[in-house]
C-alpha positions as CSV (number, residue, x, y, z in Angstrom):
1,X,-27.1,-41.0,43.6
2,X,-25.3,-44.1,44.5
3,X,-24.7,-47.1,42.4
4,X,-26.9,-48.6,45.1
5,X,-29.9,-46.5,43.8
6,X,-29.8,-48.5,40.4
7,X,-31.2,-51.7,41.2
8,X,-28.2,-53.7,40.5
9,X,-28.0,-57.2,41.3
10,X,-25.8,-58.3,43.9
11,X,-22.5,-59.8,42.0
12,X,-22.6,-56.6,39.8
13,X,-22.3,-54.3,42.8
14,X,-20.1,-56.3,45.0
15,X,-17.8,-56.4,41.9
16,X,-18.3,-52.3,41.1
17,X,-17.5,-52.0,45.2
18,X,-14.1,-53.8,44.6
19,X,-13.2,-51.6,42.0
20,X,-13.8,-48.3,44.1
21,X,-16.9,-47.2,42.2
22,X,-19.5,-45.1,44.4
23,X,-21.1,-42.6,42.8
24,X,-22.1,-43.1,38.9
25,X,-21.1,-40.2,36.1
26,X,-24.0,-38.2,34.4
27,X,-23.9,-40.8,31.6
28,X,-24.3,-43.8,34.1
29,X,-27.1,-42.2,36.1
30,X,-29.0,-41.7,32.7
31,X,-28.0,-44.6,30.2
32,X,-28.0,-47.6,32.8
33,X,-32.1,-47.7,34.0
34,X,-33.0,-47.1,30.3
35,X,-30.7,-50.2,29.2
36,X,-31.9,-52.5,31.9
37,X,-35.5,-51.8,30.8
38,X,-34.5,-53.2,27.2
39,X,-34.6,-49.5,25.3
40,X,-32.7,-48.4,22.6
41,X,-30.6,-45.7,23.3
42,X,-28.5,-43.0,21.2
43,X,-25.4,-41.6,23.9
44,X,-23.9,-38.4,23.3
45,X,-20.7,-38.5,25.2
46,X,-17.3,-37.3,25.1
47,X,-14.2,-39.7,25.9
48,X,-13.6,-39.9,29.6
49,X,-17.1,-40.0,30.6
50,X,-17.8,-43.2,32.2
51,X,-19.1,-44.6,28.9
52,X,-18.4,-48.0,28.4
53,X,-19.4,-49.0,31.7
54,X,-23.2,-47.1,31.2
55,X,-23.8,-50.1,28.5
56,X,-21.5,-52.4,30.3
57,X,-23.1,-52.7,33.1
58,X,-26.8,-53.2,32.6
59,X,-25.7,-55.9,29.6
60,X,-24.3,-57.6,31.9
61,X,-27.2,-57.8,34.1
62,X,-30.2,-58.1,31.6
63,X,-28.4,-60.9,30.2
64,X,-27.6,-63.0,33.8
65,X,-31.2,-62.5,34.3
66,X,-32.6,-63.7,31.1
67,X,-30.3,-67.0,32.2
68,X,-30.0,-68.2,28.4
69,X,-27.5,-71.0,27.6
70,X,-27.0,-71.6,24.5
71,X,-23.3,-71.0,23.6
72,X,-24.4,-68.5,21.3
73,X,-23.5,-64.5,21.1
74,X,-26.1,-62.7,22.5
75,X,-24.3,-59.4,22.5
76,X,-21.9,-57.7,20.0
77,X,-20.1,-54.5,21.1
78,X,-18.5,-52.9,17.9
79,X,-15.9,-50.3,18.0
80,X,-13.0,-49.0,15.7
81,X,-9.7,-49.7,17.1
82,X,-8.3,-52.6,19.0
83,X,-6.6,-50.5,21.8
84,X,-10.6,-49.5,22.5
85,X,-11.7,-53.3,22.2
86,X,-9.3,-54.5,25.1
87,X,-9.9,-52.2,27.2
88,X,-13.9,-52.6,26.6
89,X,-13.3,-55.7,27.2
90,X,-11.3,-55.6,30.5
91,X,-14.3,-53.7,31.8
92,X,-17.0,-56.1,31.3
93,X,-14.4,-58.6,32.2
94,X,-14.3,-56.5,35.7
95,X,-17.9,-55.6,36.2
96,X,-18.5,-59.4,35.5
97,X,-16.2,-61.3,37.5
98,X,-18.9,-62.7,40.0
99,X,-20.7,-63.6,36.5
100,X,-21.3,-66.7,34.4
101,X,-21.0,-64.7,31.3
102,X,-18.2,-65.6,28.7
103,X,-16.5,-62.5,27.0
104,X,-14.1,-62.3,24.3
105,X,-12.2,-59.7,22.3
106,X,-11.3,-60.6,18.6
107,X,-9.8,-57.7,16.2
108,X,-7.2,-57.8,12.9
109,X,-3.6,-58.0,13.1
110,X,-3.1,-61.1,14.7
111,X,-3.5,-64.8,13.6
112,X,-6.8,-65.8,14.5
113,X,-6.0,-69.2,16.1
114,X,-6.6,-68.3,19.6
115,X,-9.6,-66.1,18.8
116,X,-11.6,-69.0,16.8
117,X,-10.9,-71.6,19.6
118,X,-12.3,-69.4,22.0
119,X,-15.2,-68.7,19.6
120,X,-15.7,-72.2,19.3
121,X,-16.3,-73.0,23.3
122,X,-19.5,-70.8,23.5
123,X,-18.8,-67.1,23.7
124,X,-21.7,-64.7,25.4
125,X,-20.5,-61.5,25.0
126,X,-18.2,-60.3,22.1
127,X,-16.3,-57.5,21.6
128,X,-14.9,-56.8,18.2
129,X,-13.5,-54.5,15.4
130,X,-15.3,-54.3,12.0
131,X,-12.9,-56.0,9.8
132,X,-11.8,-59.0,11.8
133,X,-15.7,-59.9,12.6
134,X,-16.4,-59.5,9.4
135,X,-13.9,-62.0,8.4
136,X,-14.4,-64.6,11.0
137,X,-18.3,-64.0,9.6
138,X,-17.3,-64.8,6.1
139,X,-15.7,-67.8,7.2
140,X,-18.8,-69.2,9.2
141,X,-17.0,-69.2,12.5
142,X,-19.4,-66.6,13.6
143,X,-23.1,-66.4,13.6
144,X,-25.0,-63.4,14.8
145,X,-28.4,-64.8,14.3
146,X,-29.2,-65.2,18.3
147,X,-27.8,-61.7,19.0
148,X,-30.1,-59.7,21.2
149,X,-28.2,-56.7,22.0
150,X,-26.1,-54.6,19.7
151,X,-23.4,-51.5,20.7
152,X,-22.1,-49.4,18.2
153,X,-19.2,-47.4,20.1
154,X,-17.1,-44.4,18.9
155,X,-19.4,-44.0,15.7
156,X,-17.7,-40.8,14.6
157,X,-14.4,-42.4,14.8
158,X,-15.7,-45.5,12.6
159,X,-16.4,-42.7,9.7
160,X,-13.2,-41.3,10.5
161,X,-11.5,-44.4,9.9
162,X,-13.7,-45.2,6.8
163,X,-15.6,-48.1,8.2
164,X,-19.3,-46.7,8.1
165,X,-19.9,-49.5,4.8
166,X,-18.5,-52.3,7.2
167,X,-20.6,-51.0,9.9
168,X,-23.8,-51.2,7.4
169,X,-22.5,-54.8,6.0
170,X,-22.8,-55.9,9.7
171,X,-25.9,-54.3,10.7
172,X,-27.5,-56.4,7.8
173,X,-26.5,-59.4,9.3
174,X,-28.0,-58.6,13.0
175,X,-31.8,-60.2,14.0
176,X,-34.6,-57.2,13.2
177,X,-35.5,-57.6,16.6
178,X,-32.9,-56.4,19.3
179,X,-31.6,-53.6,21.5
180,X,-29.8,-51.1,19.8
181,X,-27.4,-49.0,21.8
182,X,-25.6,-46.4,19.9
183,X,-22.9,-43.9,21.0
184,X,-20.6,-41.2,19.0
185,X,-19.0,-38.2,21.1
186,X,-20.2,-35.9,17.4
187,X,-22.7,-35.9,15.0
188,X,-22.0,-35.4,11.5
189,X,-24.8,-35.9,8.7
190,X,-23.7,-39.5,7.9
191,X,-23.8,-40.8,11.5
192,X,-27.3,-39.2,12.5
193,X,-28.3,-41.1,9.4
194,X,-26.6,-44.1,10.0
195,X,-28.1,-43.8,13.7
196,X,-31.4,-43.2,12.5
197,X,-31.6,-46.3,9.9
198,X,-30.7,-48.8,13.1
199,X,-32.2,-47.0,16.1
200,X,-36.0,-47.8,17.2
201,X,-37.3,-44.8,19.1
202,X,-34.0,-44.3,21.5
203,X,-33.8,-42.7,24.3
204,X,-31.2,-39.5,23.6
205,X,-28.6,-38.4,26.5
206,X,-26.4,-36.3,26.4
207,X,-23.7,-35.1,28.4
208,X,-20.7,-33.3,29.0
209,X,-21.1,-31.8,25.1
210,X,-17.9,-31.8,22.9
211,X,-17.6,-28.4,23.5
212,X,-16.8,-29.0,27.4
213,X,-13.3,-29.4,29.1
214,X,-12.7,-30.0,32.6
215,X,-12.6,-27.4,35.0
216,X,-9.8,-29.8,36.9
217,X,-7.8,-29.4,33.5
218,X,-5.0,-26.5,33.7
219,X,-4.8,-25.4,30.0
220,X,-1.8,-23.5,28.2
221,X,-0.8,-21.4,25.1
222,X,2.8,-21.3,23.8
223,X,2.9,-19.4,21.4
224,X,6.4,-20.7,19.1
225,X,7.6,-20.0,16.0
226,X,6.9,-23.9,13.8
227,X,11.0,-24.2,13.5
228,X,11.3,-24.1,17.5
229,X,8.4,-26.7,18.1
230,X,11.0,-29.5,18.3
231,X,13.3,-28.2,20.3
232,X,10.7,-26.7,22.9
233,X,9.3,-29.5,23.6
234,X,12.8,-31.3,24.3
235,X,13.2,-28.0,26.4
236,X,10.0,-28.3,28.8
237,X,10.4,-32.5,29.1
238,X,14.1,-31.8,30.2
239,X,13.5,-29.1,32.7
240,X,9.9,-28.4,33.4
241,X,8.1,-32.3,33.6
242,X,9.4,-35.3,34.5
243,X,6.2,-37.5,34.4
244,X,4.7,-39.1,31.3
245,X,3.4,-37.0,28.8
246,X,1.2,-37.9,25.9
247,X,1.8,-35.8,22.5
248,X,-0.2,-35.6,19.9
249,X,0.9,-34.6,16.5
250,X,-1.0,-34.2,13.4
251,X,-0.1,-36.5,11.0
252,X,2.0,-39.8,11.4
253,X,4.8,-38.6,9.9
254,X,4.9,-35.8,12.1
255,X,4.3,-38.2,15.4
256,X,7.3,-40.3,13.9
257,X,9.6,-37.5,13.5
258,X,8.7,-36.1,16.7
259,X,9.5,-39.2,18.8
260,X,12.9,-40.3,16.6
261,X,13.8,-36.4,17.8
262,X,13.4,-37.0,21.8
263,X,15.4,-40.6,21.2
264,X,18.1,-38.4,20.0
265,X,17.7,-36.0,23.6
266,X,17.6,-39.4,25.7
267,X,14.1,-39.0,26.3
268,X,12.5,-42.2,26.1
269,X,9.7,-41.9,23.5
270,X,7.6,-43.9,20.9
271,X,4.9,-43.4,18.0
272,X,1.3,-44.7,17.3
273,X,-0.2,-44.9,14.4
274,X,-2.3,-45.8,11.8
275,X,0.6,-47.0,9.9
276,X,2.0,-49.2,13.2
277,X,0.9,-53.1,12.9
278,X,-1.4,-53.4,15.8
279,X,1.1,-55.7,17.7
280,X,3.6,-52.2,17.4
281,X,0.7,-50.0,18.6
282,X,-0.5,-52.8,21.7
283,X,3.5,-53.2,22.4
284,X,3.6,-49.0,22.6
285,X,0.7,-48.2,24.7
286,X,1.5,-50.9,27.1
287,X,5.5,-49.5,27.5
288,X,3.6,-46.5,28.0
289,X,1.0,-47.2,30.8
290,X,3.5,-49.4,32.6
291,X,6.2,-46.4,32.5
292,X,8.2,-47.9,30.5
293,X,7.9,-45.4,27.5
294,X,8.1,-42.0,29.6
295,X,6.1,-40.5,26.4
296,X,3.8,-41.3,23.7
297,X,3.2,-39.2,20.6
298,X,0.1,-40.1,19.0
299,X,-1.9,-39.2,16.1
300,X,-5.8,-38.5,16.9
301,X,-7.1,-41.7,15.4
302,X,-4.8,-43.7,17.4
303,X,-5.3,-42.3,20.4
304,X,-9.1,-42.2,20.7
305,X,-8.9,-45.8,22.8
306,X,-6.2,-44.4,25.2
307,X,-7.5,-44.7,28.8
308,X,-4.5,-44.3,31.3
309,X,-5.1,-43.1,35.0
310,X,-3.3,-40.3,36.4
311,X,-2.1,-39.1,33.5
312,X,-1.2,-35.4,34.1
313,X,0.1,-33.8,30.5
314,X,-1.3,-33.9,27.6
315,X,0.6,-31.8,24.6
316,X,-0.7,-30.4,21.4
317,X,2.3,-30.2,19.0
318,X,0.0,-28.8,16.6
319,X,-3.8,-28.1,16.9
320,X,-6.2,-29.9,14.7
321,X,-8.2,-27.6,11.7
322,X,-11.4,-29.5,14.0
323,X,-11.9,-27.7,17.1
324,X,-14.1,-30.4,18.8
325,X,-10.5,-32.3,18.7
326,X,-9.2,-30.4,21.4
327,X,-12.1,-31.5,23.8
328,X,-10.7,-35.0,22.8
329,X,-7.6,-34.8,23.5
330,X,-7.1,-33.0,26.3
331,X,-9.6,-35.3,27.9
332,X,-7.1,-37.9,28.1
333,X,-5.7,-36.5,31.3
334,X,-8.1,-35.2,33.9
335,X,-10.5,-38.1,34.1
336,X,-12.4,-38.9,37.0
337,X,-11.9,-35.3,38.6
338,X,-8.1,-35.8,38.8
339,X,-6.1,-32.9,37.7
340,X,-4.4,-32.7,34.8
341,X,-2.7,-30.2,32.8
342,X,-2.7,-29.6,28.9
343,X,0.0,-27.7,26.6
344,X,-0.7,-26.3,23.2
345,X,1.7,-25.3,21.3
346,X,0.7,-22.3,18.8
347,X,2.9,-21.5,14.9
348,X,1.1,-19.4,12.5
349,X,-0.5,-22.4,11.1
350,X,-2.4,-22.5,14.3
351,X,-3.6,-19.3,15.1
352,X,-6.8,-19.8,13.5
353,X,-7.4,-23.5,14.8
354,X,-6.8,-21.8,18.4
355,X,-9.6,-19.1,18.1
356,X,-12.3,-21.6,16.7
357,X,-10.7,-24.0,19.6
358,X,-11.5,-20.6,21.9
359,X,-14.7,-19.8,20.5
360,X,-16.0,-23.9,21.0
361,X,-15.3,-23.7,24.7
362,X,-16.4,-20.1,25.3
363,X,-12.9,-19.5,26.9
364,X,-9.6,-17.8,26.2
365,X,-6.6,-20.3,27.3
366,X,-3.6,-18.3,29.2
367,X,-0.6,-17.7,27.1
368,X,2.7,-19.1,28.7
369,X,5.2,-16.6,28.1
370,X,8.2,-18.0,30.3
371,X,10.1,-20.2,28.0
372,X,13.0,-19.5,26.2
373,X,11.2,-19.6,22.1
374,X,8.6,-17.8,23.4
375,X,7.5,-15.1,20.5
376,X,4.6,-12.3,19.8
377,X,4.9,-12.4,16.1
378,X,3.9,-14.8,13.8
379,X,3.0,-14.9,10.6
380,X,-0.9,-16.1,10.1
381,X,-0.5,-19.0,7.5
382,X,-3.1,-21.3,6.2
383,X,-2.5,-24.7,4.0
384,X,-3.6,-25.6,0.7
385,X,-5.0,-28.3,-0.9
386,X,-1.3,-29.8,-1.3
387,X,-0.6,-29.0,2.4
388,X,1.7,-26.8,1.7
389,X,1.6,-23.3,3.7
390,X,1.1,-20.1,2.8
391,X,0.3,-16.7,4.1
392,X,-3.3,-15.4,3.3
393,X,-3.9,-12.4,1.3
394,X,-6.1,-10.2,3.8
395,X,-9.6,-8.4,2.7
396,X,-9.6,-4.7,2.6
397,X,-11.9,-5.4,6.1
398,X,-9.4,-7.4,7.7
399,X,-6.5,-5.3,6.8
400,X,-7.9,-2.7,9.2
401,X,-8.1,-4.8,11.9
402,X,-4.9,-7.2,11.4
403,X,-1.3,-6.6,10.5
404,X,-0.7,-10.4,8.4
405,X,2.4,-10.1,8.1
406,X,3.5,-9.5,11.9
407,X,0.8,-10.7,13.7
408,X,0.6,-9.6,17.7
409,X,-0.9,-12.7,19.0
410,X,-2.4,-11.1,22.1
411,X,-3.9,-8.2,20.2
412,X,-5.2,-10.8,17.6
413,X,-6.9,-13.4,20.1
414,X,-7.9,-10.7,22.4
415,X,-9.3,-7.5,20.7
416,X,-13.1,-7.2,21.6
């Protein structure tokens, strides 16, 4: 199928054809003829996908069609971070160029001068975060009473980031009768729920399930003692890559000391976090993509609106305790069938995270063995409720299948 196949009017595909776009992802195929017949829809998609332009594009066309003019918003695309919002809105801002459509961005950390002047002149299509819209509600610079069509984007990342009761203050506020579009790459209890309180008999796709990586992604095990992590990965950016690489660490302290540590070794590095301002995270990413920052360490909240082409390495300084985590973050690099290549790097703290990560994909990931902290023994730890780790006292049952206290990783990950 071609974009041609879609029905698309003419400045939408003239403007898809300028940006090199032929064939549309699984997602697009589905999502974009339900949207354009005015349906509700509940997206099941992984990061990488092609999913902001599957609501993207037929919102902008069922909305040049319907011709209305009345300097009022008549969509509202809501999502959690403001790295996300810009780049949502650079694509409608793309798909639309040959459009009469007026989009905007607004989101926190910032003053709000330039946003509410731009409100003021008639906006058509608005992208925001939940906080600053809800101010800029409060304050009667915004009305959402004409809205027509509503996105809720990265839903499971809005609960993450504790925002579901701004999400349900908003959704208050929105006309009874509009388009609901609704889109979370997972589906814990409270977002089905919250899904199924604003949805109006959606139609469901899904693709590419969290549980999927890319075949074009080459993924590795290096297995390192938690003491060596630091220094291993100054090893491999000195000797073994020389192109950008985004890390991701676990906590922000973690992502801090981690890039404070490459400044150090001359390698040019920076943090985001939750704890940056958002001119310090906009400032980072933006060193990053224009090479500038040669690499990014990132916590996993942070980096869920990180879309950079081409980039090649991702690394896991640590493994997250949730295994669909890995899907994310590895999918920052081989996007749109590129290759890419992702490095994990395995203490005893992660020896359990990597076979639930194994188990999830239904594959074993090669261990790397040539590098100078490689080790076969580790210690299977665990963390308590302090975050503090400790070594876990085996069951008669597991004693007779693994030795805790030296642990041989390939006999551990691969016994049948």
């Amino acid at each position: 199928m071609t974009f041609n196949d879609l029905k698309l009017i003419k400045p939408i595909s003239d403007a898809l054809q300028e940006e090199g776009y032929e064939n549309p992802t699984p997602i697009q195929e589905k999502s974009i003829p339900a949207i354009l017949q005015g349906k509700d829809l509940l997206g099941t998609a992984q990061t990488g996908t092609g999913k902001t332009a599957a609501f993207a594009i037929p919102i902008l066309q069922n909305l040049t069609e319907k011709n209305i003019r009345n300097n009022q918003i008549k969509a509202l695309i809501l999502t959690p971070t403001r790295e996300l919002a810009i780049q949502i809105e650079e694509s409608f801002n793309a798909y639309g160029r040959h459009l009469n459509l007026r989009n905007l961005v607004v989101f926190g950390g910032v003053k709000q001068g330039a946003q509410e002047a731009a409100l003021k002149r008639g906006v058509d299509i608005l992208v925001a975060t939940p906080g600053r819209l809800l101010d800029f509600i409060s304050q009667g610079i915004i009305s959402l009473k004409n809205l027509e069509i509503f996105v809720l984007d990265e839903a499971d990342r809005m609960l993450d980031m504790g925002f579901v009761h701004d999400v349900k203050r908003i959704v208050k506020l929105l006309p009874q009768k509009r388009q609901t579009l609704f889109f979370s790459a997972t589906f814990p209890d409270e977002i089905r729920s919250l899904a199924d309180s604003i949805l109006n008999q959606p139609v469901k796709v899904a693709v590419a399930p969290v549980s999927a990586t890319a075949d074009t992604i080459q993924q590795k095990v290096y297995f390192v003692e938690k003491d060596n992590k630091l220094d291993l990965l100054t090893h491999i950016l000195q000797n073994d890559i020389s192109e950008s690489v985004l890390v991701f660490a676990r906590t922000k302290h973690g992502a801090d000391k981690i890039a404070k540590k490459l400044q150090k070794s001359r390698i040019s590095a920076e943090a985001i976090h939750g704890n940056k301002s958002q001119n310090q995270r906009q400032n980072a990413l933006n060193n990053f993509k224009s090479g500038k920052t040669r690499i990014l360490v990132a916590t996993d909240i942070a980096a869920r609106g990180i879309d950079i082409d081409e980039l090649k390495y991702v690394v896991n300084f640590e493994l997250s305790d949730v295994s669909e985590t890995y899907v994310h973050r590895i999918g920052r690099t081989g996007r749109a069938g590129a290759e890419g290549k992702s490095i994990s790097f395995v203490d005893g703290l992660d020896l359990i995270n990597l076979k639930n990560t194994e188990k999830l994909i239904g594959k074993k990931i090669p261990v790397e063995r040539d590098h100078p902290y490689h080790t076969d023994d580790l210690v299977v730890q665990k963390r308590d409720s302090n975050n503090r780790s400790f070594t876990p006292r085996p069951t008669p049952q597991a004693k007779e299948n693994i030795n805790f206290k030296k642990v041989k990783n390939k006999n551990f990950f691969r016994k049948k």
